[in-house]
FIKOLVEX-365611 format. One record per residue (C-alpha): z, x, y; residue number from 1. Coordinates in Angstrom, 3 decimals. Each point is the difference from the previous one (the first is absolute). Layout:
N
z:x:y:num
Z:X:Y:NUM .
...
This chain:
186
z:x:y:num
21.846:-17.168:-22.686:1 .
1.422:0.909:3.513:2 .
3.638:1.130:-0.745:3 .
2.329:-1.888:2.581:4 .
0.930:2.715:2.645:5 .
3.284:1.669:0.848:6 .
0.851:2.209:2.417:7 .
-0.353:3.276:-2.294:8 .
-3.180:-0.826:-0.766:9 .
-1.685:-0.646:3.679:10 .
2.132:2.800:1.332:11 .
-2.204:1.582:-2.640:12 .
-3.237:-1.146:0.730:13 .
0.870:0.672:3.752:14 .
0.581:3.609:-0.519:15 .
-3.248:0.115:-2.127:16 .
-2.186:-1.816:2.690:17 .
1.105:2.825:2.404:18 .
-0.243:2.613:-2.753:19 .
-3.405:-1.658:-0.356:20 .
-1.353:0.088:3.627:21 .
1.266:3.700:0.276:22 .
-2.044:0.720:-2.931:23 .
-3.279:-2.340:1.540:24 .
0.383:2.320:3.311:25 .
0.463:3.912:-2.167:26 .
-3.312:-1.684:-2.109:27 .
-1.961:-0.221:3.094:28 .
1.321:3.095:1.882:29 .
-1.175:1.713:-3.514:30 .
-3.557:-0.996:-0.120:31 .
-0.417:-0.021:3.412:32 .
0.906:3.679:-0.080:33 .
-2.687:-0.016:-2.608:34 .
-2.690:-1.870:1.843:35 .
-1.961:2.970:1.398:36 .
-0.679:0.893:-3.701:37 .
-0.507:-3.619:-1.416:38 .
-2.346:-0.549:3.054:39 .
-1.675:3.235:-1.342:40 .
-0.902:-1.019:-2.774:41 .
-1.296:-3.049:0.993:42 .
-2.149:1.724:2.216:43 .
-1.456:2.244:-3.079:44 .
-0.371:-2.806:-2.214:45 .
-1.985:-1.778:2.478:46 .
-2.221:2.783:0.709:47 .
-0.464:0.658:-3.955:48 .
-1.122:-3.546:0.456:49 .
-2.238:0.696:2.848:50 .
-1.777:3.102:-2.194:51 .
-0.788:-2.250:-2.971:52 .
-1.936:-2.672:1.963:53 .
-1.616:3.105:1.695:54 .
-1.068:1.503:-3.487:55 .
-1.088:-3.427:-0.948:56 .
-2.020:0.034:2.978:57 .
-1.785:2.682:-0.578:58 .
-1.009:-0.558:-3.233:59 .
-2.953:-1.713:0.306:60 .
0.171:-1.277:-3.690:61 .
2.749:-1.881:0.325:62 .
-2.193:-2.508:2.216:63 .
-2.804:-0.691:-2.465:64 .
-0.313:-3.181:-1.588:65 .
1.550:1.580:-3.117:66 .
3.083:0.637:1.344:67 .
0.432:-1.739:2.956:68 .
3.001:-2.723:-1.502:69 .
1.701:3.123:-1.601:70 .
0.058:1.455:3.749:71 .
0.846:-3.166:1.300:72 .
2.994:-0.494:-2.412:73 .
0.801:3.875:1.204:74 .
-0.056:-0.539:3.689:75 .
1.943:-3.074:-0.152:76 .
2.618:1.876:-1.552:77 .
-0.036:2.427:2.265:78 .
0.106:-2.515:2.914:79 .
3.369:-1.773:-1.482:80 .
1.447:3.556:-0.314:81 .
-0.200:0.839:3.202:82 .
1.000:-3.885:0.847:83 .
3.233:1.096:-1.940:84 .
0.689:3.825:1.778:85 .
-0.886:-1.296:3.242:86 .
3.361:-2.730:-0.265:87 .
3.245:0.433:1.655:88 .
2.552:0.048:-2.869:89 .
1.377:-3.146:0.368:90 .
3.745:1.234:-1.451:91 .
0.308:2.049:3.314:92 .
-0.558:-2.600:2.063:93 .
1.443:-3.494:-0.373:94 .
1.122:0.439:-3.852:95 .
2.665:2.378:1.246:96 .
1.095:-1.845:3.390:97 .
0.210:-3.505:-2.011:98 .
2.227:2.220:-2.444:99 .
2.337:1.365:2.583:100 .
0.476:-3.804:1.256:101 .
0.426:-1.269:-3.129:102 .
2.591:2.607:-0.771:103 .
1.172:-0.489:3.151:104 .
0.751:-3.691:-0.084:105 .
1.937:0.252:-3.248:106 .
2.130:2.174:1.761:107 .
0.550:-1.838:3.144:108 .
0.849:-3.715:-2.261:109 .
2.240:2.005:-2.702:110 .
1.885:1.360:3.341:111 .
-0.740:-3.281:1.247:112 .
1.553:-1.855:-3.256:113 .
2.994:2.303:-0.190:114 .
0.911:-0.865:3.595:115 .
0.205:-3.809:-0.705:116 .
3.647:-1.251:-1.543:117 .
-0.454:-0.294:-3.489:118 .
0.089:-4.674:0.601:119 .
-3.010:0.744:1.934:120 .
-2.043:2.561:-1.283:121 .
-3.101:-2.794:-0.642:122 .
-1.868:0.933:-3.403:123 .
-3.226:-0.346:1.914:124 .
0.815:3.103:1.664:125 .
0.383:1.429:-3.637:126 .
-3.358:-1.362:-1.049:127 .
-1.364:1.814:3.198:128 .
1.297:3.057:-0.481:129 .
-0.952:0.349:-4.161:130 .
-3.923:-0.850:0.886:131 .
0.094:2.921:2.973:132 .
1.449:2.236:-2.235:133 .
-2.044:-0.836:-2.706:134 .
-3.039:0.200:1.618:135 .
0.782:3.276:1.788:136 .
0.894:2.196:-3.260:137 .
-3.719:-1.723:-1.270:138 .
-1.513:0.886:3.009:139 .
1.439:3.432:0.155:140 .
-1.075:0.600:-3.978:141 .
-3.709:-0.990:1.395:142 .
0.545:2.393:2.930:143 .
1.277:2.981:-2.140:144 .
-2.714:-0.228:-2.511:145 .
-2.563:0.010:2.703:146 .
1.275:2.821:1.821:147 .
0.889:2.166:-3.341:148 .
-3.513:-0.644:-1.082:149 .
-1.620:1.224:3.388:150 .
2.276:2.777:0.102:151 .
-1.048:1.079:-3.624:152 .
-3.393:-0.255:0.728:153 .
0.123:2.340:2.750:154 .
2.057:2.353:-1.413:155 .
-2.118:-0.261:-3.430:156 .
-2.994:0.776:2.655:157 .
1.899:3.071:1.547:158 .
0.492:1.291:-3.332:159 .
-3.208:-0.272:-1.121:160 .
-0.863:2.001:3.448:161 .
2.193:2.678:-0.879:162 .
-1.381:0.344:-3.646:163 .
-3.160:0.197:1.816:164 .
0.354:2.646:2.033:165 .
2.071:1.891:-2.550:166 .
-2.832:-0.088:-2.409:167 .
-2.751:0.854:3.309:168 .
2.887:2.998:0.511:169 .
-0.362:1.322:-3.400:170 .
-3.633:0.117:-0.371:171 .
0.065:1.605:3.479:172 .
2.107:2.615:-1.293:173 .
-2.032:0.379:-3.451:174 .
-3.008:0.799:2.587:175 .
2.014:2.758:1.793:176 .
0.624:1.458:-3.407:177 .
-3.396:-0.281:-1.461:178 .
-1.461:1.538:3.060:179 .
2.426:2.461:0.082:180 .
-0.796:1.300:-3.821:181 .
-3.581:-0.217:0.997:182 .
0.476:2.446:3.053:183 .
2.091:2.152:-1.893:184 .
2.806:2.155:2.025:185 .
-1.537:1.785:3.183:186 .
């Protein structure tokens, strides 16, 4: 049930909605700062993409008969993965500008309410204001879990990088050594 508002509590949700669109703006400046990386790994996704069909390709079992569904059901796989890397995130676009209006709004009718005397202040205003508000903390949940996830999974994909080339590192060094025994001093 909508509880009937006073002035405590849409002074509240005003300072919120603000709180709200300042938080909407420092989400996007974040993964914007981020984007060269996130675009990054879009990029090598797409081309691990790219080198499967091309091993697929080659293989000229995978077109026989035999196997031709079970390369079919492969490639099409392929093709919606790509489908999917190849998409503008949609939460950096209009996700995040519909939850800076929204925000936004609830700010400027709470301000909006508060200015009114209190014989005037028409509950449809009220009824206005809860639905923007409501819908912009839902919107900004969606927006947040979108953006956490894409930031995870290019951070996760950094790490994994680093592990990488920490591993390539060692068994560079073991070489060095090995050769080095082998050589003996000079």
């Amino acid at each position: 049930m909508i509880q009937t508002p006073t002035e405590t509590l849409v002074a509240a949700i005003m300072t919120a909605s603000v709180t709200g669109a300042g938080l909407v703006i420092a989400f996007y400046a974040f993964v914007a700062s981020m984007s060269d990386k996130i675009f990054q790994r879009r990029v090598e996704k797409l081309q691990e993409k790219r080198d499967e069909i091309k091993k697929i390709r080659e293989d000229s079992d995978n077109f026989n008969s035999a196997n031709l569904k079970q390369t079919s059901e492969k490639l099409k796989t392929l093709s919606e993965a790509i489908n999917e890397v190849n998409n503008f995130p949609s939460y950096l676009g209009y996700l995040v500008l519909a939850d800076f209006i929204l925000f936004s709004m609830s700010a400027i009718l709470a301000f909006s309410w508060l200015s009114n005397e209190a014989e005037i202040r028409p509950y449809t205003t009220w009824m206005i204001l809860f639905f923007f508000f409501s819908a912009s903390i839902v919107v900004f949940i969606f927006v947040g879990l979108a953006g956490i996830v894409e930031v995870y999974g290019t951070i996760k994909d950094r790490f994994e990088k680093l592990k990488k080339d920490k591993e390539d590192a060692q068994k560079d060094a073991q070489k060095s050594m090995n050769i080095s025994v082998v050589r003996g001093p000079r």
